[in-house]
N, C-alpha and C positions, 0 to 999 in steps of 0.2 A: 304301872308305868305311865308316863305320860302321854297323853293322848296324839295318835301321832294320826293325822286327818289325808293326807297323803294314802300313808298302807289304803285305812279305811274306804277312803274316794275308787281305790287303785283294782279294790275287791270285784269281780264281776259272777254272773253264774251263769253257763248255757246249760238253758233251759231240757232241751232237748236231748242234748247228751244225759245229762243228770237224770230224767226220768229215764233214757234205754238203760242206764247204767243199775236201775234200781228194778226195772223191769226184770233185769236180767238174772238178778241175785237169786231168788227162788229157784230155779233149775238149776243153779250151777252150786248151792252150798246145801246139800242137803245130807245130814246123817242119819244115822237107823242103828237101831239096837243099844249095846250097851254104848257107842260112843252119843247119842242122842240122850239117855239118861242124864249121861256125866255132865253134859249141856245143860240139862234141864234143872240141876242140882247146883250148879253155877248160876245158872237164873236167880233160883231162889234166895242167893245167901246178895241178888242184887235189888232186890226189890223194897222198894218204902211204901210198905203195905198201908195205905191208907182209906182214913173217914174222911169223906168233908162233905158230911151232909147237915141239914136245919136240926133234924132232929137227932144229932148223935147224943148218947144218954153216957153218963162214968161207965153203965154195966156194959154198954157196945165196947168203949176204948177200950175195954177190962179185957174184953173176951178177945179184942183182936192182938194186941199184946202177949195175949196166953199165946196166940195163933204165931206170933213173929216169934217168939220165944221157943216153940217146937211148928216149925211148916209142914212138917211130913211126918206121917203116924211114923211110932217107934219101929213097929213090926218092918216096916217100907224098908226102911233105913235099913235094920239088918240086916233084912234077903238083901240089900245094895251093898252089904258090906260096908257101910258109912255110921262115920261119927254124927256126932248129933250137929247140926246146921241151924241157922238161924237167919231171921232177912236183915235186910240191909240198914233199915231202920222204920219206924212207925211215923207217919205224917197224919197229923190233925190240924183243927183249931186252935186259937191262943187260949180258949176257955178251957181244955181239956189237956193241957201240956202240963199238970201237973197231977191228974191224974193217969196218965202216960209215964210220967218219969218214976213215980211210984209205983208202979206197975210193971216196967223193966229196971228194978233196982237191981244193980247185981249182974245184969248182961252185959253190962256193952255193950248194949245196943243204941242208939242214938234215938232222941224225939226228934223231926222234923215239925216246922211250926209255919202255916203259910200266912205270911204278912203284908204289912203297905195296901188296904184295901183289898186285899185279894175278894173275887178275880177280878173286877176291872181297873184298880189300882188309881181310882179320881176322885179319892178322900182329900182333904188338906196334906201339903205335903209334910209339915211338922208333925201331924197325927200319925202320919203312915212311919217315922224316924220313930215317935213316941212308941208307937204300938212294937217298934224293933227291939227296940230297950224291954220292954216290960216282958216278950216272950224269953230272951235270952235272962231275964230277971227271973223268970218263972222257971226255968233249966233247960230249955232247949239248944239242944247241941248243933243245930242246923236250920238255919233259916231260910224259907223259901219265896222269895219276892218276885214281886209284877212292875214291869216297867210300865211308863209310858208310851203305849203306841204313838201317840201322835210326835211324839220328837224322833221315831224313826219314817213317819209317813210324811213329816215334811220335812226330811231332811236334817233337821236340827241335834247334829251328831254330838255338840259340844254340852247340848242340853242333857241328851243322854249319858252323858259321861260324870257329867257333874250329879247326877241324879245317883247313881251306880255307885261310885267313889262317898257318897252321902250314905249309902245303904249301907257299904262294907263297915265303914268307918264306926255305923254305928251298932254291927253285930260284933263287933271287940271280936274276942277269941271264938266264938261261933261260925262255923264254915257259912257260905251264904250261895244260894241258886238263884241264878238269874231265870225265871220266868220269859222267856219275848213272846210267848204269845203267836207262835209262828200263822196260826189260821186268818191274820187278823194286820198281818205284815205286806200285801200286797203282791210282792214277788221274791223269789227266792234271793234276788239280790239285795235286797234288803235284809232275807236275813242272815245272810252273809257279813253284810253291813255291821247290824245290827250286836252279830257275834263277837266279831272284833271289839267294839266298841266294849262292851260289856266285860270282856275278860282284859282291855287295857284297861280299864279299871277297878279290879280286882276283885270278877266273880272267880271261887271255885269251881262252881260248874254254871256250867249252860243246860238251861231246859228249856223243851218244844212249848208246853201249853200248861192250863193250869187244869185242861180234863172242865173245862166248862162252854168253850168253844166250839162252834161248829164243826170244824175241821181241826184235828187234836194232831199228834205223833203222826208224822206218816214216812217212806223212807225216801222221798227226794228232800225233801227240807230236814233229814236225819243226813242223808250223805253232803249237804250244804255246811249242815253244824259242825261236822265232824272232821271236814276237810279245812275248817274256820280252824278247830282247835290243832290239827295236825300243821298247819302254816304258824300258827300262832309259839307252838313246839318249836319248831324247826330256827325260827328268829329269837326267840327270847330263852329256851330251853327250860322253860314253865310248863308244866305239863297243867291241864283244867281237864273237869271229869263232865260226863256228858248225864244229861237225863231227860230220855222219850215217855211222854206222859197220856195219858188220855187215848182210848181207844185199843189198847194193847193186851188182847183178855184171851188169845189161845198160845201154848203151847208152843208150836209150830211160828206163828211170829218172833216169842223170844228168843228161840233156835237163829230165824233168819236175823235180827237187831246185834244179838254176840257175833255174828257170822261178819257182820258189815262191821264192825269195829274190831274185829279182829286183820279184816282187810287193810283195813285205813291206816289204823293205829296201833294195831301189835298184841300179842299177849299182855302189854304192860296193863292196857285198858279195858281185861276184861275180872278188875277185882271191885268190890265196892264201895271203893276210896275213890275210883276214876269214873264208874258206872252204877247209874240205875234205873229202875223203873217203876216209873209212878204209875202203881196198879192198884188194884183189890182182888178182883175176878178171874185177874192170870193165875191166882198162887194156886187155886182149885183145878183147873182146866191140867197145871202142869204137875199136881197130885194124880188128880186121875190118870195121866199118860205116863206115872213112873209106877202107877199099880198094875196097870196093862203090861206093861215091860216087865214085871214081876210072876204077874197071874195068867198073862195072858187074855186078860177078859177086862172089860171094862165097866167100873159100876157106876154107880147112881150119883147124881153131884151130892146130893145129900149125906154121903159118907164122908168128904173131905169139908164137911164145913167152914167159912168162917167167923162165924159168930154174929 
C-alpha cells in the first residue's frame, strides 16, 4: 500500500503500561502437562532453525536439516501420540542455500537466507538488492533483510519505505522478513513506527533482531510489533506474520511468546505461515522438556543433539 505518513506519525507506545503488561504475562499464562507439551510441539513445527555462524561447514547445514526434517526422536513422538513434525524452516547464509535446498528436497520445508549486508545492513545499496536476486536465484523460499536503522533514528520514514518496497520488489515470489533491529531502535515508539512502515510496504513478516545485537527478542518490543500488525489487520485486512529472534533458548519462553500472540491476535497466528522463531538452542531445551513430560526424568542435553 502506499505509504500513508499520517497512521505512521499517529503511532505512539506507553512505555509503562507496555512493560506491566508483559511483566504480567508469566503468572497469568502458564500450562502444565499434557496441554504444555501440545505447546511445545507447536513450537517446534514454528521455528527457523538456524546457522549463522563464520565457520558454518556443508557437513553443519547437512546435519541441521537432518535435525528440521525430524526435531524430536521417533520414540518421543509415539509415547505423544503424534505424527511426525517438522520446523518451520532452516535459516542460513547465502553461501550455503543450496546446500540447504538439497538437503531438504522433498520436505517442504523452506530455506530462509539472511540478506542486504546482514547484520548491519551498510553494504552499497545496489549490492544489498544484488545479493537478493542471487539468494532467491540460488532457491531460497524466504528471504530475511536488515533495514536501515538510521532512517528510522532520524526519522526519515519515506526513506524507509522506499528502501522496503526496493527489497520486496526484488524477492519476486520469495516471502521476505523485515529485520528492524529493535535493540538498536531507541524507543519503542519507533518501533512501532518503524512496523508500520515496513509492512505498508510489503513486508510479510516483521522480525525483532538479527540475534547479533545486544539486546535481541524481548516481550515489550514483541507486544509493540504485535499490536503494529493486529492495527495493521484491522485497517487493511492483511494479515503479516511476526518473528522473535535472538535470545529465545528455553522452553518455557516459547510457551509464554504463543501465549502473547494468542492474546493479541488469535489462534489464526499461531501456525508457521504467520509465526516464527529465529532459534537454534530452543529446539533442544524443548526436546528435553517433552522427554520429561514422557519419562518423567530429565536427560542430558547431549541426547537431543543438534548437530
Amino acid at each position: 500500500m502506499a505509504l500513508d505518513l499520517d497512521w505512521v506519525r499517529g503511532a505512539q507506545a506507553n512505555t509503562s503500561a507496555i512493560e506491566r503488561r508483559a511483566a504480567t504475562l508469566p503468572g497469568r499464562r502458564s500450562v502444565k502437562k499434557a496441554f504444555q507439551a501440545a505447546w511445545l510441539l507447536r513450537a517446534i513445527t514454528c521455528i527457523d532453525l538456524t546457522t549463522l555462524s563464520g565457520d558454518d561447514t556443508e557437513g553443519r547445514v547437512r546435519r541441521l536439516c537432518a535435525k528440521a526434517r525430524q526435531p524430536v526422536r521417533a520414540d518421543l513422538l509415539d509415547a505423544l501420540g503424534m505424527d511426525a513434525i517438522t520446523t518451520g524452516a532452516v535459516c542460513v547464509y547465502h553461501d550455503m542455500i543450496e546446500t540447504a535446498v538439497d538437503a531438504l528436497r522433498g520436505t517442504g520445508i523452506p530455506v530462509a537466507a539472511v540478506s542486504t549486508g546482514f547484520p548491519a545492513g551498510l553494504s552499497p545499496f545496489p549490492l544489498r538488492l544484488a545479493e537478493i536476486g542471487e539468494s532467491v536465484k540460488a532457491g531460497a523460499g524466504e528471504i530475511d533483510i536488515v533495514i536501515s536503522r538510521r532512517h528510522v533514528l532520524t526519522g526519515n520514514w519515506t526513506a524507509l519505505y522506499d528502501e522496503m518496497r526496493a527489497f520486496r520488489d526484488a524477492c519476486g515470489e520469495a516471502h521476505v522478513k523485515a529485520i528492524l533491529a529493535t535493540g538498536e531502535l531507541g524507543t519503542l515508539r519507533n518501533v512501532a513506527r518503524a512496523s508500520l512502515v515496513c509492512m505498508m510496504a510489503g513486508a510479510d513478516f516483521i522480525k525483532t533482531s538479527t540475534g547479533k545485537e545486544s539486546v535481541n527478542a524481548t516481550l515489550p518490543v514483541s507486544l509493540v510489533m504485535i499490536r503494529a500488525i493486529r492495527d495493521y489487520f484491522d485497517r487493511t485486512g492483511h494479515r503479516v506474520g511476526y518473528k522473535p529472534a535472538g535470545g529465545i533458548s528455553k522452553a518455557k519462553d516459547a510457551v509464554l511468546y504463543l501465549a502473547l500472540m494468542k492474546d493479541e491476535l488469535g489462534d489464526r497466528w499461531l501456525r508457521p505461515d504467520l509465526f516464527r522463531f529465529g532459534a537454534s538452542s530452543l529446539l533442544g531445551d524443548i526436546e528435553r522438556q517433552l522427554e520429561h513430560h514422557v519419562t518423567g526424568a530429565y536427560s542430558a542435553g547431549y541426547r537431543h543433539a543438534l548437530g
